[in-house]
C-alpha positions in Angstrom: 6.0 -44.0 -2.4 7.9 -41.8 -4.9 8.3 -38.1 -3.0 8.6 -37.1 -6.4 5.4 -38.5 -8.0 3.0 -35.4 -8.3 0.4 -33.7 -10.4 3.7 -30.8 -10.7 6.2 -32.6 -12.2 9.1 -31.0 -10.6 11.7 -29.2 -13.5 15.8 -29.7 -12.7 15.7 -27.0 -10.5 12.5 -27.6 -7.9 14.5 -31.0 -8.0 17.4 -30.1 -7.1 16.2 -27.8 -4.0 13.6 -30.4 -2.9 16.2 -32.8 -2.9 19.0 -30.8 -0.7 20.8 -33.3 1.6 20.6 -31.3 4.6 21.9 -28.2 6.4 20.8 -24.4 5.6 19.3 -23.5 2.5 17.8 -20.9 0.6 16.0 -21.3 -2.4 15.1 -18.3 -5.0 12.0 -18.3 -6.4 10.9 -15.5 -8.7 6.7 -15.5 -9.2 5.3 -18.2 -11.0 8.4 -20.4 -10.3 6.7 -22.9 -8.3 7.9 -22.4 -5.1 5.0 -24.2 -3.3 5.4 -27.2 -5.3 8.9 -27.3 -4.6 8.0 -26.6 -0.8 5.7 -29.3 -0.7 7.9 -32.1 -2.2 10.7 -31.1 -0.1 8.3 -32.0 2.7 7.7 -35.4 0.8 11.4 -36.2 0.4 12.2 -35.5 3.6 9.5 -38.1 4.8 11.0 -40.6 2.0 14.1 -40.3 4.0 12.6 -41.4 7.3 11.9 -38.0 9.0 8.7 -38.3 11.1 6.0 -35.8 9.4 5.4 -34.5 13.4 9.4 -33.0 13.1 9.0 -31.1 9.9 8.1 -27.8 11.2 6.6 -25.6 8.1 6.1 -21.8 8.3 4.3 -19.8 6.2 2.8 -15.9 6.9 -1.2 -16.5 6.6 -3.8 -19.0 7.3 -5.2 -19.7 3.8 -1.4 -20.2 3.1 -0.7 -23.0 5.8 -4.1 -24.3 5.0 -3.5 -24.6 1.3 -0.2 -26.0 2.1 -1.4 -28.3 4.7 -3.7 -29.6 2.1 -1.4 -30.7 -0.8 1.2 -32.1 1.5 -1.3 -34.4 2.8 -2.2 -34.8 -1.2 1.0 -36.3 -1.5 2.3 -37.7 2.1 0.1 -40.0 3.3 -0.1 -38.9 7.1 -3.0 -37.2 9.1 -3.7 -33.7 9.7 -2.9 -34.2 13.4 0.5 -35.3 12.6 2.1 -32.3 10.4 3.5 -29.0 12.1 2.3 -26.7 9.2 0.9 -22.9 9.7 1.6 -19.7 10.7 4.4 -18.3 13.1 1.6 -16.9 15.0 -0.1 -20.2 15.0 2.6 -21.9 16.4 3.7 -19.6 18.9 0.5 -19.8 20.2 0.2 -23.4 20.6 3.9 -23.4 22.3 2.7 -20.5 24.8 -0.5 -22.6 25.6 1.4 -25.7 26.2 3.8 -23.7 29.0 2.5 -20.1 29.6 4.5 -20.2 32.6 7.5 -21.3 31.7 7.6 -18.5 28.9 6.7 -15.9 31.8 3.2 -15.3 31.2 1.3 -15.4 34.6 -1.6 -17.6 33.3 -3.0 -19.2 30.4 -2.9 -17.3 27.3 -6.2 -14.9 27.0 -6.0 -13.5 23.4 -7.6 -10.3 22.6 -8.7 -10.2 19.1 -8.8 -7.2 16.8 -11.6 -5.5 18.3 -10.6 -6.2 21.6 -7.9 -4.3 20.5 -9.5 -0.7 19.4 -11.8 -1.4 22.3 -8.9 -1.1 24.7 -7.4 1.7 22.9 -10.5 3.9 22.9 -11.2 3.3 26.4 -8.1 4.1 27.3 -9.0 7.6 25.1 -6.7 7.7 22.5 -9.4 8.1 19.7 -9.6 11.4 20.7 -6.0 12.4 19.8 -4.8 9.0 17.5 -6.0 7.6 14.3 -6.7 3.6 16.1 -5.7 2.2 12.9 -2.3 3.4 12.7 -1.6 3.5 16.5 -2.7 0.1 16.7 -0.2 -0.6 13.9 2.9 1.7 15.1 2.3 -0.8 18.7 2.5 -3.9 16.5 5.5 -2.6 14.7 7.4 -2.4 18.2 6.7 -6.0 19.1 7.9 -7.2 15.5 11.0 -5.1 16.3 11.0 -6.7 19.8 11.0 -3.5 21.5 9.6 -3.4 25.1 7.6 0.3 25.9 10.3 1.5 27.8 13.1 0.7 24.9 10.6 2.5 22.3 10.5 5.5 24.0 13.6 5.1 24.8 14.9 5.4 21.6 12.3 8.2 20.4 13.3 10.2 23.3 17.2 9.9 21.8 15.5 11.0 18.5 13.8 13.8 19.7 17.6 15.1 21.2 19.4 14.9 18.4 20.7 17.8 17.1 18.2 19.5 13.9 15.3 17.2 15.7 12.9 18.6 18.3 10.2 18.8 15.2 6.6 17.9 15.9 6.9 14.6 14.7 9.4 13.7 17.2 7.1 14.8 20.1 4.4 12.4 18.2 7.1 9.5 18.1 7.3 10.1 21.9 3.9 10.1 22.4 3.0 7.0 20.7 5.6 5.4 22.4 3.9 6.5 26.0 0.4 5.2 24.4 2.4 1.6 23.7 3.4 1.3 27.4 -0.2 2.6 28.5 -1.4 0.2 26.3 1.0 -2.6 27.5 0.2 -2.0 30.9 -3.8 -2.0 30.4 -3.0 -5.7 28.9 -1.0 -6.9 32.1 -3.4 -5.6 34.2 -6.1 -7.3 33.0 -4.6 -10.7 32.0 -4.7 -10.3 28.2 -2.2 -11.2 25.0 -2.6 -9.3 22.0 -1.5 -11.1 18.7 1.4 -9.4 18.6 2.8 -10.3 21.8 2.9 -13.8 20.6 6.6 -14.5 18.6 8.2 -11.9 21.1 6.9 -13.9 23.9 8.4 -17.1 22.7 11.4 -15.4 21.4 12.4 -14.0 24.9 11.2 -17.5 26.3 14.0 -19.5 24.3 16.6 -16.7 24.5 16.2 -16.9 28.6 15.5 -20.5 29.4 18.1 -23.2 27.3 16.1 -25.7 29.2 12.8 -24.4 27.7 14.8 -24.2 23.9 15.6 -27.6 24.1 11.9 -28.8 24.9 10.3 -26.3 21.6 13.4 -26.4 19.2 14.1 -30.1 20.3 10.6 -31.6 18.8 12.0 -30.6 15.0 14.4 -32.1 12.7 13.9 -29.5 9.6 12.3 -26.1 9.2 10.6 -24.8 6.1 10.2 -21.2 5.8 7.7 -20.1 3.1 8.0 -16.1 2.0 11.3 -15.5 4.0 11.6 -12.2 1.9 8.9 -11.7 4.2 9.9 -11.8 7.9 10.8 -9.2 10.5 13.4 -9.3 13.8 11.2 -11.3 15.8 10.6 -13.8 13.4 14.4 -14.2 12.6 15.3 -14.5 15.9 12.7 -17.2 16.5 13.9 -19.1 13.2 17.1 -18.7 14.8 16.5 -20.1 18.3 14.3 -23.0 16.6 17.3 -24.1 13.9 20.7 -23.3 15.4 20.8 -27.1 16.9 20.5 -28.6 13.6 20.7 -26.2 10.9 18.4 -27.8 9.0 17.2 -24.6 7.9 15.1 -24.5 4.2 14.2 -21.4 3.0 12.6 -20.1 -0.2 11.7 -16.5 -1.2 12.7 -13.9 -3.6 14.1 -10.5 -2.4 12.5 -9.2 -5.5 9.1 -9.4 -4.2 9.6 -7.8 -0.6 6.8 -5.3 -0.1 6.4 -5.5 3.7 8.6 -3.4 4.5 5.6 -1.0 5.6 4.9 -3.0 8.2 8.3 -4.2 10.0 9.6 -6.8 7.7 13.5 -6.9 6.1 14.5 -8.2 3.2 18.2 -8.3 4.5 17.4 -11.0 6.6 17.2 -13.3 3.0 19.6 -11.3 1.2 22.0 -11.8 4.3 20.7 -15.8 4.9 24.3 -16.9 3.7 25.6 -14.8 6.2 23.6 -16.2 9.1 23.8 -20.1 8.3 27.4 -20.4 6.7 27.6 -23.0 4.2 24.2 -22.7 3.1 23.4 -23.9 -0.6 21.2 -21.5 -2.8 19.6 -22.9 -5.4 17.3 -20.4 -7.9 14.3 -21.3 -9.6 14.5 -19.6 -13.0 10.9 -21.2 -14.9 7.9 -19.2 -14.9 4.5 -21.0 -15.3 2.3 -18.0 -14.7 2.7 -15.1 -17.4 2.6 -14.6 -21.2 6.4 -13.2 -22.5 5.5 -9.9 -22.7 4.5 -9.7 -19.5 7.5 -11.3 -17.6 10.0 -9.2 -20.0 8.2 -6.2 -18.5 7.9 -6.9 -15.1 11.6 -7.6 -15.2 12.1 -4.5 -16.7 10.8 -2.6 -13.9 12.8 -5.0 -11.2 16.0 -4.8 -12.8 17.3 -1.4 -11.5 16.7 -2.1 -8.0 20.3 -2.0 -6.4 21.8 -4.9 -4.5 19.1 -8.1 -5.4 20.0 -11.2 -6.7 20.4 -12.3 -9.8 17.6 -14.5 -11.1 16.3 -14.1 -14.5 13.1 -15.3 -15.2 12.4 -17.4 -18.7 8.5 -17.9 -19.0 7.5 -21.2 -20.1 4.3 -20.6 -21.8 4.3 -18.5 -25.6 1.5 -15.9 -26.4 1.1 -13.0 -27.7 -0.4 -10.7 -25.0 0.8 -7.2 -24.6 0.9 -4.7 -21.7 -1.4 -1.8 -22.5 -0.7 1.8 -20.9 -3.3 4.3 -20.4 -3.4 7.7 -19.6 -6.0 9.4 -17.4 -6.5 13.0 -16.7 -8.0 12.1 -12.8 -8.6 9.7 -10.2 -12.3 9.6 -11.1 -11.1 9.3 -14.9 -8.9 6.3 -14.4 -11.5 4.6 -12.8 -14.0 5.4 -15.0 -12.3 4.3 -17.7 -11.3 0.9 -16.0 -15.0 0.4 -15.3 -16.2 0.3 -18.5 -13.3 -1.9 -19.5 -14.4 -4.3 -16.9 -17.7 -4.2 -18.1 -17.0 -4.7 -22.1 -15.0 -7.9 -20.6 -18.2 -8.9 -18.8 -20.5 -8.7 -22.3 -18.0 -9.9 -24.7 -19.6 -12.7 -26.8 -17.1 -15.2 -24.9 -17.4 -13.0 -21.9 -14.2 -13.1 -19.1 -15.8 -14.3 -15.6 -16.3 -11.7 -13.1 -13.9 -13.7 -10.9 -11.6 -13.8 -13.0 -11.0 -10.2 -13.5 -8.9 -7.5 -10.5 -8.3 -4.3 -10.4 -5.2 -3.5 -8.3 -4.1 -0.4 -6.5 -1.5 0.5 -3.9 -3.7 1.9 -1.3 -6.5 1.4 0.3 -7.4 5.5 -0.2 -7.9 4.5 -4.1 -10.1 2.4 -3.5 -12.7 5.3 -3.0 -13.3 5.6 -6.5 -13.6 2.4 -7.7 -16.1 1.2 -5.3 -18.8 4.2 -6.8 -17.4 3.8 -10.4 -18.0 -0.5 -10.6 -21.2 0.6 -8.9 -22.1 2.9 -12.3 -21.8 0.6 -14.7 -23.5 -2.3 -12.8 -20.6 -4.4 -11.8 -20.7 -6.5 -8.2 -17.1 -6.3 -6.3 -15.0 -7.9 -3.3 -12.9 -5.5 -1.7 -9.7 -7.3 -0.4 -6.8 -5.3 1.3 -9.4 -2.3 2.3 -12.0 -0.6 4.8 -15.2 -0.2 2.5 -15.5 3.4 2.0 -18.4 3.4 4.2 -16.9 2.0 6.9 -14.2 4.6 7.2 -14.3 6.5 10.1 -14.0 9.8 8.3 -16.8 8.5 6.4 -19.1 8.0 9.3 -18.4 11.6 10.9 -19.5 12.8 7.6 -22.5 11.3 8.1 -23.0 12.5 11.9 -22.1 15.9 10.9 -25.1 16.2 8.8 -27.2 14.5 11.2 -26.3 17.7 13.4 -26.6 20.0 10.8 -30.2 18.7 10.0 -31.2 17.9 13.1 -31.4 14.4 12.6 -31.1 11.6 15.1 -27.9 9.0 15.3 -28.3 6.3 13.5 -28.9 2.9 14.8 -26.7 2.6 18.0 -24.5 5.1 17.2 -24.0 8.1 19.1 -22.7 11.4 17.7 -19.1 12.2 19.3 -19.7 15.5 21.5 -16.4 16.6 19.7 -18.2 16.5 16.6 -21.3 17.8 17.3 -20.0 20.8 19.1 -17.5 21.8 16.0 -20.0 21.0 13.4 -22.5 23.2 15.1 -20.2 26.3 15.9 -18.4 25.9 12.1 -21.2 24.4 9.6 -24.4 24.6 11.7 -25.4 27.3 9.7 -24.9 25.5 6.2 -28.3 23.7 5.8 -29.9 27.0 4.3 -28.0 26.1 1.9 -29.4 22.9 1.0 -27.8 18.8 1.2 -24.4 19.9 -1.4 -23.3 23.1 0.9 -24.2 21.4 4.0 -21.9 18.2 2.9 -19.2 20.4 1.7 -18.9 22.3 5.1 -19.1 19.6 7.1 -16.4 17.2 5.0 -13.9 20.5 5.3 -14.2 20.3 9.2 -14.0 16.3 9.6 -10.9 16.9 6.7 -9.3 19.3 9.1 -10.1 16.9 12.6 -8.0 13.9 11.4 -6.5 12.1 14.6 -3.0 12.6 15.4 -0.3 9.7 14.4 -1.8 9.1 11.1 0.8 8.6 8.3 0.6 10.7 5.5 -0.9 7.7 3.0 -3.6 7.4 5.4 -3.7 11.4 6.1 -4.4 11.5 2.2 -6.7 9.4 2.2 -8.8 10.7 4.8 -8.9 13.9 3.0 -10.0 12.5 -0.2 -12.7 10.1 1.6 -14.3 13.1 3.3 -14.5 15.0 0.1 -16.1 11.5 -1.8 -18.6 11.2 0.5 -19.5 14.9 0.4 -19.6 14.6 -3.2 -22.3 11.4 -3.4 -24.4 13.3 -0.6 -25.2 16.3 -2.9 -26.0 13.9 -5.3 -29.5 13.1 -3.2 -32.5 15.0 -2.8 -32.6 14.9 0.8 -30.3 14.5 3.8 -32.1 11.3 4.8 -31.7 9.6 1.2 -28.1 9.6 1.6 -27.6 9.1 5.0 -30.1 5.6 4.1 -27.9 4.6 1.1 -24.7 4.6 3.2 -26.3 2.3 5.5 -27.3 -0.1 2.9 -23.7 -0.1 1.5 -22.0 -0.7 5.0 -24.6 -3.9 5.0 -23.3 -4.9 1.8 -25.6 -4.2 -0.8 -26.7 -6.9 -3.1 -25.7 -10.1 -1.8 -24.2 -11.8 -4.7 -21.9 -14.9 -5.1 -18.1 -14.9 -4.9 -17.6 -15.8 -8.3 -19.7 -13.2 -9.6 -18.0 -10.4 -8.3 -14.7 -8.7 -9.7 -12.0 -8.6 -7.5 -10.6 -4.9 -5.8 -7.2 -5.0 -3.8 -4.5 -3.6 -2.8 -1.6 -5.1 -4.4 -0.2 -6.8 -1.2 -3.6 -8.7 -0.5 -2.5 -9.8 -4.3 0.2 -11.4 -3.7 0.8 -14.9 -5.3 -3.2 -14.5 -6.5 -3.6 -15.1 -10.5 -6.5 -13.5 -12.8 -7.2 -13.4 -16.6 -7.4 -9.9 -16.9 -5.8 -7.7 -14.5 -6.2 -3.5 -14.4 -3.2 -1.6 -12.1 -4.6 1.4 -11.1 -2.3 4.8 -9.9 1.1 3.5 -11.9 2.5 6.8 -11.3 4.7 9.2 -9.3 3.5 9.2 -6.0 1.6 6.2 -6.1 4.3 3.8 -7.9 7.1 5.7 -7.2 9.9 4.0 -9.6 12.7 5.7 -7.3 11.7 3.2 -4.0 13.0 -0.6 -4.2 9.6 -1.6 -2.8 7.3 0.2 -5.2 9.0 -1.3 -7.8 8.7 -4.8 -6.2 5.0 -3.8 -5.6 4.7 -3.9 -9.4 6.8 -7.1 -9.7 4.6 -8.8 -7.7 2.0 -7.4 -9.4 2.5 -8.0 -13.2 3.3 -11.7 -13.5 0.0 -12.7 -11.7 -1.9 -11.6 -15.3 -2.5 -13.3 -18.0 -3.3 -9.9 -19.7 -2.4 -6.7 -18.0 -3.5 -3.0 -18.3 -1.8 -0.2 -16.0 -3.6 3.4 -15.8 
């Protein structure tokens, strides 16, 4: 079979990387490049040449990713499913911990505790009462991507916290978080459990102690393909390291331009640095854009250009057109997203109307998401929020709620329970407010959930659960009665109409975006504070963002 027969015919230079002889590489690929294609057929050529499918090892960062990818390979590589090593680091890790839990240290078979499992653990070990779950939750991950045990976090937030113009209160927060991670650590051990972030660091530590144990995981592969290595963080690194130091076959493609997950541990030094770490490597760049009109491109790599120390790789787009970029000002929040809802909806009516699911609105943050959710609703327009807590679903939101329900003398909602916190504040602050009617009751009780936020919130999220507790109070006073509202937010957290995927327009943040492609595409907060041109990774934000349109319209 020809590893180059495809429904992508591959340009000079997707040929040239797919085709590498062997060793370390790293292969640049700005958006719209084809780096996927290229990915695949370098798994094709690689079989061509006589590698077993089973010692390809392919990497990518989510599982629509490796599923998608598992897919076209066996499109074009006629093997089973059972046969290929393609998914996630998290994936894999697992599979390696379940085939030898002991010999990677654990004391039994791997128990995972999912996501609620997670907050569950956290509250009962009562930390809602003085940490936002969400970012504590995060802040723990974090230290396992950095492969930090409890004792090395606090540790090094103690040292912090003594250094000389420190002492503030968010050093004593740093130190208390790390205490809440060994807690937390500890609650696991004790009861058997693996949460998904022990898993890389796990097998990390597993090959760095046991060379016998190396040989057995890093001995089944020949090659490694790392999708999105732009993307990865310590622990990752390290495990691409333990896995490919015997062979070197190392094949990596990303582009430093689009690293945005820096938020969230990863390090884009780790590509920009890839020569560095497997000497000799060839890089090879990927240069043709399939995805975006000219003008588009030409602007996006406007915004890229001035970020200091990426590499070079200009894009040429391949297709003509004559769309523009469209810039428009808004006085508000609730303007902008106004305004963006009835340009939605005169796509939606147009005599050759634009499908639903073929139209996004992207934002940074989940906290601008808010508007958007009541302003599609206006105008009649069904949504998918990707990237995002619905609004109702906040937790702000919800005390909101249970505030009134004091204030009113209401009873908890389904099997909720009012917090005692809450209903002892709310009753010595705002009890007073219903002779006032539903708006003043709302707008006292929003201005003492605004002033409970948890501790170890960042200030994104701080922001945000500000503004949500003042949205909500708004839409409350827009009911006649207490019991109206509280019976609307209920139908939203069920989720409305039901209607079909493709008949909804697509809401995300810009990194649930990534790689994703719509017709018409409407950036929302392109702005100081929001798109902050002065931070490498904003701008990157709105790299990623902009190619992925075939029309585009920033607010």
């Amino acid at each position: 079979m020809d590893p180059m027969s495809s429904a992508d015919p591959l340009n000079p230079e997707q040929r040239a990387a797919a085709t590498h002889e062997g060793g370390p590489a790293l292969v640049l690929a700005g958006p719209g490049t084809g780096k996927t294609t290229t990915l695949v057929a370098r798994f094709a050529v690689l079989v061509s040449r006589g590698v077993p499918p089973d010692r390809i090892l392919a990497t990518t960062f989510t599982r629509e990713a490796a599923r998608q990818m598992n897919e076209r390979v066996r499109r074009q590589v006629d093997v089973g499913a059972a046969r290929l090593s393609i998914g996630t680091f998290h994936a894999r890790c697992l599979e390696w911990l379940r085939q030898e839990a002991r010999a990677f240290g654990l004391a039994g078979p791997v128990d995972l505790l999912d996501e609620t499992g997670q907050f569950d653990l956290l509250r009962d070990l009562g930390f809602a009462r003085s940490f936002d779950l969400d970012g504590l939750r995060d802040r723990i991950g974090r230290f396992k991507d950095e492969l930090l045990t409890p004792a090395q976090a606090l540790d090094a937030a103690r040292r912090r916290r003594a250094r000389p113009k420190s002492g503030s209160s968010g050093d004593d927060e740093e130190v208390a978080i790390a205490r809440a991670y060994g807690a937390y650590q500890q609650a696991l051990s004790e009861r058997g459990r693996t949460d998904f972030g022990d898993l890389i660091g796990a097998v990390v530590r597993g090959l760095q102690r046991d060379s016998a144990l190396r040989s057995r995981v890093a001995g089944r592969y020949d090659h490694l393909l790392v999708d999105e290595y732009q993307d990865i963080n310590r622990a990752q690194h390290e495990l691409i390291g333990a896995l490919g130091a015997g062979h070197r076959n190392v094949w990596a493609v990303g582009d430093d331009d689009q690293a945005i997950y820096g938020w969230r541990g990863s390090d884009v030094r780790y590509l920009t640095g890839f020569t560095t770490d497997w000497p000799g490597a060839r890089v090879v760049r990927l240069r043709q854009s399939y995805r975006s009109h000219p003008a588009i491109v030409s602007a996006a790599a406007a915004l890229i250009a001035p970020n200091r120390g990426r590499l070079d790789k200009p894009l040429h787009p391949v297709s003509g057109g004559r769309t523009q970029v469209a810039v428009v000002q808004a006085r508000s929040a609730g303007d902008e997203a106004a305004w963006i809802a009835r340009s939605v909806r005169t796509l939606l009516d147009k005599a050759e109307p634009t499908p639903p699911k073929a139209v996004a609105v992207l934002v940074r943050t989940g906290a601008q998401m808010v508007h958007f959710e009541g302003a599609l609703s206006s105008v009649g327009v069904d949504y998918e929020l990707r990237g995002g807590r619905s609004f109702w679903r906040l937790p702000e939101v919800r005390n909101l709620e249970d505030g009134l329900r004091v204030v009113f003398g209401l009873p908890a909602g389904g099997n909720r329970e009012v917090p005692d916190w809450l209903r002892e504040v709310v009753t010595s602050r705002a009890g007073s407010s219903a002779n006032g009617g539903l708006k003043a009751a709302a707008r006292a009780v929003a201005a003492v959930v605004a002033e409970r936020a948890p501790r170890g919130m960042k200030a994104e999220r701080l922001a945000q659960w500000h503004a949500a507790a003042a949205e909500a109070a708004r839409v409350a006073a827009t009911f006649a009665a207490p019991e109206a509202f509280l019976r609307h937010a209920e139908d939203q957290r069920r989720g409305g109409r039901r209607v079909a995927a493709d008949d909804r327009v697509v809401v995300s943040t810009i990194h649930q975006a990534k790689g994703l492609e719509w017709d018409a595409v409407f950036v929302a907060g392109f702005e100081a504070g929001l798109l902050p041109f002065m931070l490498p990774e904003d701008v990157a934000s709105a790299w990623v963002d902009a190619p992925g349109a075939a029309r585009l319209e920033s607010e």
